[in-house]
C-alpha positions as CSV (number, residue, x, y, z in Angstrom):
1,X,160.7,105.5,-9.6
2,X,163.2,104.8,-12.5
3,X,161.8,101.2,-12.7
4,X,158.5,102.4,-13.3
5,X,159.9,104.9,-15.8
6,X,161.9,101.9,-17.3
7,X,158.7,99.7,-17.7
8,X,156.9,102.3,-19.3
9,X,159.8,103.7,-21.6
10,X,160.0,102.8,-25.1
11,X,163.1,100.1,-26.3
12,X,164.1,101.2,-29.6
13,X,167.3,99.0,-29.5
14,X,165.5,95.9,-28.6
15,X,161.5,96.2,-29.9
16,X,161.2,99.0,-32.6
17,X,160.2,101.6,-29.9
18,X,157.1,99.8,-28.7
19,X,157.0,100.1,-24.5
20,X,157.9,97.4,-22.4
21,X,154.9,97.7,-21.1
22,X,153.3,96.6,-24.0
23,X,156.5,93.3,-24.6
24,X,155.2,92.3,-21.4
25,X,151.7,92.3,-21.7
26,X,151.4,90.7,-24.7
27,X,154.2,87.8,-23.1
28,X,151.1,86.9,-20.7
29,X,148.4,87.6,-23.6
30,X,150.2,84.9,-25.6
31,X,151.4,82.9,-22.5
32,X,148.0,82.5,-21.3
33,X,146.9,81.9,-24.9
34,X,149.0,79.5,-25.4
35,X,148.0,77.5,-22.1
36,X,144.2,77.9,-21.4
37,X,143.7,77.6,-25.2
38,X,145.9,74.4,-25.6
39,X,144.3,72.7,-22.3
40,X,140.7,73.1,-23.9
41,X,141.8,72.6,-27.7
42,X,144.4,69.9,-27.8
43,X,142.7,67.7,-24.5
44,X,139.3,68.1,-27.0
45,X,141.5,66.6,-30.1
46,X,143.4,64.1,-28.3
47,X,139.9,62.5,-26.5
48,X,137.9,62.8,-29.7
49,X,136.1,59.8,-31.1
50,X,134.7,58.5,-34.2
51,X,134.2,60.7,-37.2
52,X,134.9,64.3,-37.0
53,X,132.0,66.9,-38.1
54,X,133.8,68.9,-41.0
55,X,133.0,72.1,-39.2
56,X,133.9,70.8,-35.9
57,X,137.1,69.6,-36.9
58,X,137.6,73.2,-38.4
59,X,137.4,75.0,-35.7
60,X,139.2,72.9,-33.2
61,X,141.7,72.8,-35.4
62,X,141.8,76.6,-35.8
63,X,142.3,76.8,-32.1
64,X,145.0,74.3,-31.2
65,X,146.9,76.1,-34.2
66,X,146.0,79.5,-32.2
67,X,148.3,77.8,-28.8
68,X,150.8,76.1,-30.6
69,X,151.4,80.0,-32.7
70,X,150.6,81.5,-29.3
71,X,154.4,80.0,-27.8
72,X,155.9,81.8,-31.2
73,X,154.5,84.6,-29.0
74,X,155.9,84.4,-25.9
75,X,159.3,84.3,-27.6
76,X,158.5,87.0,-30.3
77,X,156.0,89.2,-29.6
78,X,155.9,91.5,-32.2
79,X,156.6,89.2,-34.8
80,X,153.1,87.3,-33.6
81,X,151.0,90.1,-33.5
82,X,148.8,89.3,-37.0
83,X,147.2,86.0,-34.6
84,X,145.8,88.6,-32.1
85,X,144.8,90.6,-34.9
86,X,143.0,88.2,-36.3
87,X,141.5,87.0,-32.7
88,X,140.6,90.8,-32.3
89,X,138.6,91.2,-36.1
90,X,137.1,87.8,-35.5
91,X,135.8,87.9,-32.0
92,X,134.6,91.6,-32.4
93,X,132.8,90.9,-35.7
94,X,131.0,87.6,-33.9
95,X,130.0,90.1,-30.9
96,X,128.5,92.7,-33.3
97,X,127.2,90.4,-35.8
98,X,125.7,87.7,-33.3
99,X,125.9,89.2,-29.8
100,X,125.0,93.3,-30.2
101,X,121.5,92.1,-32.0
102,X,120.2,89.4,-29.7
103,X,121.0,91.6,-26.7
104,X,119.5,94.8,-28.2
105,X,116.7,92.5,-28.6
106,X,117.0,91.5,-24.8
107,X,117.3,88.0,-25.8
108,X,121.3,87.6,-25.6
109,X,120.8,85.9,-21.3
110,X,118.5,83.3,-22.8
111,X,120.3,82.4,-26.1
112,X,122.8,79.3,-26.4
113,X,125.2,83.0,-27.6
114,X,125.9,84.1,-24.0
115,X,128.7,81.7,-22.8
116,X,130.5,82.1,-26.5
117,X,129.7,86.5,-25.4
118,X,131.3,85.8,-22.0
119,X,134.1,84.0,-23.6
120,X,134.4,86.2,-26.3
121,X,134.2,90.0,-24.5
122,X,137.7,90.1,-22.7
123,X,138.6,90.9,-26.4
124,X,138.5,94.8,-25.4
125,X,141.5,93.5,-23.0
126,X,143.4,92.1,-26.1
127,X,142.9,96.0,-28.1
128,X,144.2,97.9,-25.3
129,X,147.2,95.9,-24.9
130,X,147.9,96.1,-28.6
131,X,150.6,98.3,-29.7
132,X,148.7,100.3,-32.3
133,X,151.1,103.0,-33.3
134,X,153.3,99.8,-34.1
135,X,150.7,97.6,-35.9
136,X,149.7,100.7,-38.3
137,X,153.5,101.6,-38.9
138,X,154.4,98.0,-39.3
139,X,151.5,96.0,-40.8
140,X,149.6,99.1,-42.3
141,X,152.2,101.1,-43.9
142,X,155.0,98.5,-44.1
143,X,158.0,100.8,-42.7
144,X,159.5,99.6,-39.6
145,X,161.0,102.5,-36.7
146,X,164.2,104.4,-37.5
């Protein structure tokens, strides 16, 4: 009983008063960021020929920097929040911008869009690991706990 109380406690000495919970959540958030990611981003970079489409090369770019930031992470998880903000604003503005309209329209199963939707919906799992109270108090109003 006092582990699960420990696990589910907040560190002030050690994380600003976030719960472990949370610390070790987002270790596997960025650990498996930083391996499932890296497999598909850097193997696609490394095996790439000729010429690279300028848009293409954007965003495979975009995501190998994602893994390599992602190991940052694992070692500092606070510290690496604003890359899974920014995974959490892009991916939920792509489901409600592209997504929410072609499946209110019924059309999302037969669009090239689903496997990006499937790939792109375990975001919710991202936002309710997030330490919130943190991110506002930290990032938003720029004070950091007593």
């Amino acid at each position: 009983m006092q582990a699960i109380k420990h696990i589910f406690g907040r560190d002030y000495e050690k994380y600003e008063g976030v719960r472990r919970i949370n610390i070790y959540l987002l270790r596997v958030l960025y650990l498996l960021m930083a391996t499932m990611l890296a497999y598909d981003a850097w193997s696609y970079i490394f095996t790439h020929q000729g010429a690279w489409d300028n848009r293409e090369g954007v965003v495979w770019s975009v995501w190998a920097a994602f893994s390599a930031l992602a190991i940052l992470g694992v070692l500092h998880p606070l510290r690496m929040i604003p890359i899974l903000l920014l995974e959490i604003f892009y991916k939920g503005l792509w489901l409600i911008l592209v997504a929410y309209p072609l499946w209110k329209a019924g059309t999302l199963a037969a669009s090239p869009a689903m496997d990006m939707t499937v790939v792109f919906l375990p975001v919710v799992i991202v936002a309710l690991i997030m330490p919130w109270g943190y991110v506002v108090r930290t990032f938003v109003m720029g004070r950091k706990q007593a």
